[in-house]
C-alpha positions as CSV (number, residue, x, y, z in Angstrom):
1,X,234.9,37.1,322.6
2,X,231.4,36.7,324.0
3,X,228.5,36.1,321.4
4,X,224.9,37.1,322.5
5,X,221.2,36.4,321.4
6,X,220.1,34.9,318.1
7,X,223.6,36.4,315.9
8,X,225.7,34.1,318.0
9,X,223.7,31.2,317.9
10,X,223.6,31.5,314.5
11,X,227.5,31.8,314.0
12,X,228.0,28.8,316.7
13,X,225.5,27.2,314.2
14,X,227.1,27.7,311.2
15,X,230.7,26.4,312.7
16,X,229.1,23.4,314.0
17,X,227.4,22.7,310.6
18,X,231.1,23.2,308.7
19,X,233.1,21.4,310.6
20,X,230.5,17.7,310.8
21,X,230.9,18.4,307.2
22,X,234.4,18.1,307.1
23,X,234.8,15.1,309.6
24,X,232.4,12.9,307.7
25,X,233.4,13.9,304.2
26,X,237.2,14.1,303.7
27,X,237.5,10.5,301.6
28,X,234.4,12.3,299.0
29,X,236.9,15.2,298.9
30,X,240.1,13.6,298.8
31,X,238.7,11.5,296.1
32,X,237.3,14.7,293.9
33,X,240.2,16.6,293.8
34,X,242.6,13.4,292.9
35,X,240.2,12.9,290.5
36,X,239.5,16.5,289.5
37,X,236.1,16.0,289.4
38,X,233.2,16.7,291.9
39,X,232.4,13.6,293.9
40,X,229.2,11.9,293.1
41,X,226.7,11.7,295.9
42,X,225.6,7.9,296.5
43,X,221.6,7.7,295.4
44,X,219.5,7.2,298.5
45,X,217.5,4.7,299.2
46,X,213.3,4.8,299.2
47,X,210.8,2.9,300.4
48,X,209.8,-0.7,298.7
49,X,208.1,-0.3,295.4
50,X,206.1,-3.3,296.1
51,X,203.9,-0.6,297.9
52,X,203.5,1.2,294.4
53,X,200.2,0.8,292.6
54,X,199.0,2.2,289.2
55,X,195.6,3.8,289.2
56,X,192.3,1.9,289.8
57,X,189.2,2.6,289.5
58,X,187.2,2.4,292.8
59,X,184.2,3.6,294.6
60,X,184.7,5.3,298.3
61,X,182.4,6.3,300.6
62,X,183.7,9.1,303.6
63,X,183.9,12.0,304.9
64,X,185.5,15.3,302.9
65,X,188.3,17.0,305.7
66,X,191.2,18.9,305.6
67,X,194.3,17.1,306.0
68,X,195.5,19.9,308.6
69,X,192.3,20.2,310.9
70,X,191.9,16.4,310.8
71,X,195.7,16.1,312.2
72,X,195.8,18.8,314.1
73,X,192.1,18.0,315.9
74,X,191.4,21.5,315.4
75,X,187.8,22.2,314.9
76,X,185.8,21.0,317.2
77,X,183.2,22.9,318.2
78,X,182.5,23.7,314.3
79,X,184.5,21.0,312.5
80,X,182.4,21.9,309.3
81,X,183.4,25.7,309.5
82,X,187.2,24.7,310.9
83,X,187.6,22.5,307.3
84,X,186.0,24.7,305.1
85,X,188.2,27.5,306.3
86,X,191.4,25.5,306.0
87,X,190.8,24.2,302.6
88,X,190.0,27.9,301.7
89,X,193.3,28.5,302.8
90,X,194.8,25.9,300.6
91,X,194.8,22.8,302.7
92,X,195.0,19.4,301.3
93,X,191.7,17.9,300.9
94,X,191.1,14.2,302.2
95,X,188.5,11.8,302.7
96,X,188.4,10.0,305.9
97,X,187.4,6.6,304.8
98,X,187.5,2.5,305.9
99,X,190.7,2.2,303.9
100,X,192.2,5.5,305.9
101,X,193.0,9.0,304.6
102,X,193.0,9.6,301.0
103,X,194.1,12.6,299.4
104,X,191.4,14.1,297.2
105,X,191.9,16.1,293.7
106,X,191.0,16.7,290.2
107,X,194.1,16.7,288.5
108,X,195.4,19.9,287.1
109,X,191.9,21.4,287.8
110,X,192.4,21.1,291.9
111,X,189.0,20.6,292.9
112,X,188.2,22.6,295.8
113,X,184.8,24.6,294.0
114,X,183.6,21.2,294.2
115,X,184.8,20.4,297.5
116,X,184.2,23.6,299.6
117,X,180.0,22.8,300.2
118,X,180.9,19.0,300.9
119,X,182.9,20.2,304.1
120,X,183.3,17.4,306.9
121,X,180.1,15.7,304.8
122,X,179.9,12.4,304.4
123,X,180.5,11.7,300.3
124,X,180.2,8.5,298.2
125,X,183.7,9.2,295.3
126,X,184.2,7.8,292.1
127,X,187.6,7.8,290.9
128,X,191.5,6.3,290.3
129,X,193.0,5.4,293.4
130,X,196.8,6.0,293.3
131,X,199.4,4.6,296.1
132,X,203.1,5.1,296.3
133,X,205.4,4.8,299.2
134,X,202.2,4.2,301.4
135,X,200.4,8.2,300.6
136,X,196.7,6.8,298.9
137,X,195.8,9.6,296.5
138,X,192.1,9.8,294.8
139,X,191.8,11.6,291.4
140,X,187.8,12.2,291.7
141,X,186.2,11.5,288.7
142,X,182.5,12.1,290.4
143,X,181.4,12.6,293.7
144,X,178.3,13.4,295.7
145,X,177.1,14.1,299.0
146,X,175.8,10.8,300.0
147,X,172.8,11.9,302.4
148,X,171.7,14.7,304.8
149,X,174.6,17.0,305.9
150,X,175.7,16.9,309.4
151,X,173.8,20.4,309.5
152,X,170.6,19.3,308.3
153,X,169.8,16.4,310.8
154,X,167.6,18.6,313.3
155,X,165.7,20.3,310.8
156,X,164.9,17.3,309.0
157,X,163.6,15.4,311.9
158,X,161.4,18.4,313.0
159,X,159.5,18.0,309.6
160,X,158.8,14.2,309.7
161,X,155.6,14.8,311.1
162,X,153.9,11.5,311.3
């Protein structure tokens, strides 16, 4: 029997997938059925929780990005464009600061009215800084654009006069 194109990869798949099932798990299903009762899957182990930090209050200053155009280094000719786009399109916000990336929100209200116009702009944030597992996470409790935009540095200059 010959199998062709995507059907019998998936079938050759599926066999594969069975049978490393059954050659790593016949002692679970010996037990369970001497036992007549499902097997118990052993609980898996996480990271340290000495990484784990309630909230605290803290001051940040950064820029606002998108977690997928900062990764992805996608954006370059018009980064502020490129991260207004992809948080639009319901992209994790982040600020890049000193102490790394740190996811941004408001809670259950989401934030992104209030982050949309601060686009790749460099922000000072008020907030609780959460970490677990190593992930920093910023509940903002007030934030502002902490100077000129990145947009407004030729204009300004122009009308310095002197």
């Amino acid at each position: 029997m010959k199998l062709r194109g995507l059907g019998g990869l998936l079938v050759v798949g599926v066999l594969a997938a069975g049978g490393a099932w059954l050659a790593t798990s016949p002692q679970a299903f010996a037990q369970a059925t001497k036992a007549g009762k499902p097997a118990k899957p052993k609980p898996v182990q996480t990271r340290s929780a000495s990484t784990d930090r309630p909230g605290r209050d803290i001051d940040l200053d950064g820029r606002v990005v998108s977690v997928q155009t900062y990764m992805l280094g996608t954006g370059k000719t018009d980064a502020t464009k490129a991260t207004a786009d992809a948080l639009r399109a319901g992209a994790a916000a982040a600020l890049d600061s000193p102490m790394g990336l740190v996811i941004l929100g408001q809670g259950n209200a989401g934030g992104m009215r209030v982050l949309l116009p601060l686009a790749n702009r460099e922000v000072q944030v008020h907030g609780k800084l959460y970490e677990k597992g190593g992930a920093k996470y910023l509940d903002i409790g007030t934030i502002n654009a902490a100077g000129k935009g990145q947009d407004d540095d030729d204009e300004e200059d122009d009308n310095d006069g002197g």
